[in-house]
C-alpha positions as CSV (number, residue, x, y, z in Angstrom):
1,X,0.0,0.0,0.0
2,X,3.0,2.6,0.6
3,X,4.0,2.7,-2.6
4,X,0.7,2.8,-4.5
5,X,-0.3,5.7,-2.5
6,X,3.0,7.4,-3.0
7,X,2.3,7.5,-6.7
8,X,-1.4,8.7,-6.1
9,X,0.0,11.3,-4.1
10,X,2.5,12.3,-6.6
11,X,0.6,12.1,-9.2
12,X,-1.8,14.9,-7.7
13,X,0.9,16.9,-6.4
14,X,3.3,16.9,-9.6
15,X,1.1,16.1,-12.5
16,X,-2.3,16.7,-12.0
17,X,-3.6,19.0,-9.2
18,X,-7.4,17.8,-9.5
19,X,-6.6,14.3,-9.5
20,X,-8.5,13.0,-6.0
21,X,-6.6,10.3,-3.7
22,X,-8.1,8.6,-0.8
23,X,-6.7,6.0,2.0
24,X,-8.6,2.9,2.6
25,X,-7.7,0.8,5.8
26,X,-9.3,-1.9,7.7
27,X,-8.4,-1.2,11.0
28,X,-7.6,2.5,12.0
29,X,-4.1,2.1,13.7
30,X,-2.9,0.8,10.2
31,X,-2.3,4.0,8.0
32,X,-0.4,5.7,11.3
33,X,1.6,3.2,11.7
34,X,3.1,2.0,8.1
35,X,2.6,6.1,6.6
36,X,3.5,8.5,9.4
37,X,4.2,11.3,6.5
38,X,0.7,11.2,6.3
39,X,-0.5,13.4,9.2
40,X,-3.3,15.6,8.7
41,X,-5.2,12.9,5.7
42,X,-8.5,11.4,6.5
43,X,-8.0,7.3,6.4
44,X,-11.5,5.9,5.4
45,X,-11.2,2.8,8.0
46,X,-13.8,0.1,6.4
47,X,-13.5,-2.8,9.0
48,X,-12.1,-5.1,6.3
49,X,-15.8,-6.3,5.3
50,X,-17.6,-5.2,2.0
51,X,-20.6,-3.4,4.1
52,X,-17.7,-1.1,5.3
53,X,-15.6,-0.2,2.1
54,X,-18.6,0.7,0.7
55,X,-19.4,2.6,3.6
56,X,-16.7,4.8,3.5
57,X,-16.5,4.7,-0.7
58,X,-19.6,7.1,-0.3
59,X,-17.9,9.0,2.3
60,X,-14.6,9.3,0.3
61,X,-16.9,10.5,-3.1
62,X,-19.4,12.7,-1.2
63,X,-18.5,15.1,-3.9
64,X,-18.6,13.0,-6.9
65,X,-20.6,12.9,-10.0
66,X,-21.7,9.3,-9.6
67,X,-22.8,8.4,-6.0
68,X,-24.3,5.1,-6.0
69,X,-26.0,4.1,-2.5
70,X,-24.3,1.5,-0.3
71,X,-27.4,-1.3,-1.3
72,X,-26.7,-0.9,-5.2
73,X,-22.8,-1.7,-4.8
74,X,-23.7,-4.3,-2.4
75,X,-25.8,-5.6,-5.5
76,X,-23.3,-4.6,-8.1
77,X,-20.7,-6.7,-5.4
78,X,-22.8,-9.9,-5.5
79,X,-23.6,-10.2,-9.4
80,X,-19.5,-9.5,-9.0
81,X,-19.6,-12.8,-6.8
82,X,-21.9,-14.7,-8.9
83,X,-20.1,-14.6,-11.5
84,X,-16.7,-14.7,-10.9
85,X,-16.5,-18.5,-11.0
86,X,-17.4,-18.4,-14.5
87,X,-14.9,-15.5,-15.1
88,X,-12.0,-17.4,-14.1
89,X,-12.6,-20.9,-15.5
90,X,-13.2,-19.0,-19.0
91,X,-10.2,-17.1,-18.6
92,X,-8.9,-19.9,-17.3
93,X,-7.2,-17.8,-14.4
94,X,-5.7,-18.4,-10.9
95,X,-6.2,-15.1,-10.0
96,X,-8.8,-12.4,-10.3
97,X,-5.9,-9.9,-11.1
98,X,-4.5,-11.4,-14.1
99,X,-4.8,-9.8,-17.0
100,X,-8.1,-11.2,-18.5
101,X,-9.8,-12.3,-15.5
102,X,-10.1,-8.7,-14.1
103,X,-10.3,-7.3,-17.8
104,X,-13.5,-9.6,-17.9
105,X,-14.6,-8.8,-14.2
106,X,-14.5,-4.7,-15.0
107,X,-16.9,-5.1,-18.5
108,X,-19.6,-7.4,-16.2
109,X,-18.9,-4.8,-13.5
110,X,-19.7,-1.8,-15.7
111,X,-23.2,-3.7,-17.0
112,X,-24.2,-4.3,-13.2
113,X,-23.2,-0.8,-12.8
114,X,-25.8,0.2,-15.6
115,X,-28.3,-2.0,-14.2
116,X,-28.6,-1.1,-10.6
117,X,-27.2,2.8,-10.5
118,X,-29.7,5.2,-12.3
């Protein structure tokens, strides 16, 4: 996590002053301890369960365009579910971050999206 956040922080602070960056952790000592430097940042701390990222992903985007409500991504997270088995036997892939398998998980993510967020 360190390092990905490094580069969403420099990538807002060097490259593109509107880009938005937020910290997700599970439990709330987490972020202070492994990223002292970052004083002064709200950490989104989601309890490590679904119910709670969401949560605090509507927090985080308050401001956004798209604000879908906490029951639609749970919805959008359990067609996710559904069909990730099928996902990753056609892609035949170990993992749900290789290549295909999560190229294939973002398009049925993006219909469930159209389905269930007005």
């Amino acid at each position: 996590m360190p390092f990905e956040l490094g580069l969403a922080v420099a990538w807002q602070k060097f490259r593109e002053p509107t880009h938005t960056w937020c910290v997700f952790e599970s439990r709330s000592w987490r972020a202070g301890k492994s990223l002292s430097d970052l004083s002064g940042t709200d950490v989104y701390v989601h309890d490590g369960t679904p119910a709670g990222v969401f949560r605090e992903i509507c927090n985080a985007l308050v401001l956004a365009v798209h604000q879908p409500t906490v029951k639609q991504m749970a919805a959008i997270y359990r067609g996710l579910r559904r069909g990730l088995p099928d996902i990753m036997r056609n892609a035949g892939a170990r993992s749900v971050f290789e290549a295909r398998a999560f190229a294939d998980l973002i398009v049925v993510a993006e219909r469930l999206a159209a389905e269930y967020v007005d």
